[in-house]
C-alpha positions in Angstrom: 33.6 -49.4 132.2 37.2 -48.2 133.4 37.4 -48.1 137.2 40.7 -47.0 139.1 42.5 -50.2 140.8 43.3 -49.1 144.3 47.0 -49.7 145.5 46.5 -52.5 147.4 45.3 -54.3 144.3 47.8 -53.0 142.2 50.5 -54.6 144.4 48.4 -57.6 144.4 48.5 -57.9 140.4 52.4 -56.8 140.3 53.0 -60.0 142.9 50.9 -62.2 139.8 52.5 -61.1 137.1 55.7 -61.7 139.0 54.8 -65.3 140.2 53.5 -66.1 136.6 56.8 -64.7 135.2 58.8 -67.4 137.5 60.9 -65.4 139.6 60.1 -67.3 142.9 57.8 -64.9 144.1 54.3 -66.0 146.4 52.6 -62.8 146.7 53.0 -59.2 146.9 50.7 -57.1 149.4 50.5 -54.0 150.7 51.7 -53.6 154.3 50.8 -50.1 154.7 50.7 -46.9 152.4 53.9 -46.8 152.1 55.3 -50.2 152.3 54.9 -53.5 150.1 55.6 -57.0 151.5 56.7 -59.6 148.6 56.9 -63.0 150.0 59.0 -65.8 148.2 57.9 -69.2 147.5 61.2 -70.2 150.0 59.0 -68.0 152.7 61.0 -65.6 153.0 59.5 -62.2 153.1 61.0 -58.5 152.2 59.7 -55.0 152.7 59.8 -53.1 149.3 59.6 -48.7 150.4 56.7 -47.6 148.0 56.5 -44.1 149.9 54.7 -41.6 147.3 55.2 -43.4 144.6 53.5 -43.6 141.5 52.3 -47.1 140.1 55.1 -47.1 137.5 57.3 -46.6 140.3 56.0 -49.2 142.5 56.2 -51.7 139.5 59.9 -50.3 139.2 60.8 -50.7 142.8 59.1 -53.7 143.4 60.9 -55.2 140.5 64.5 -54.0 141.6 63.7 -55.7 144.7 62.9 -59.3 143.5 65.9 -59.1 141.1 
């Protein structure tokens, strides 16, 4: 059964994979369609622009962001 993750989970899952990779990162949410939060274990937070972006893109972005 292969069901399509919906974007809000996506960033959810790219916010896991982040914290499990030890980059000081809490979580990763959607804000709204065109914006990701990432919040940092320190509680800082930072808005990531995910505007029409595919999911390689968001992974990309959201990536350049944290580093």
């Amino acid at each position: 059964m292969n069901r399509k993750i919906d974007k809000a989970e996506f960033v959810k899952l790219v916010g896991s994979v982040l914290r499990a990779a030890d980059m000081g990162v809490s979580k990763a949410e959607l804000r709204d369609e065109d914006t990701a939060e990432i919040t940092y274990r320190s509680g800082m937070t930072q808005l990531v622009d995910i505007a029409r972006d595919n999911r390689l893109e968001i992974i990309k972005d959201i990536v350049k962001a944290v580093c």
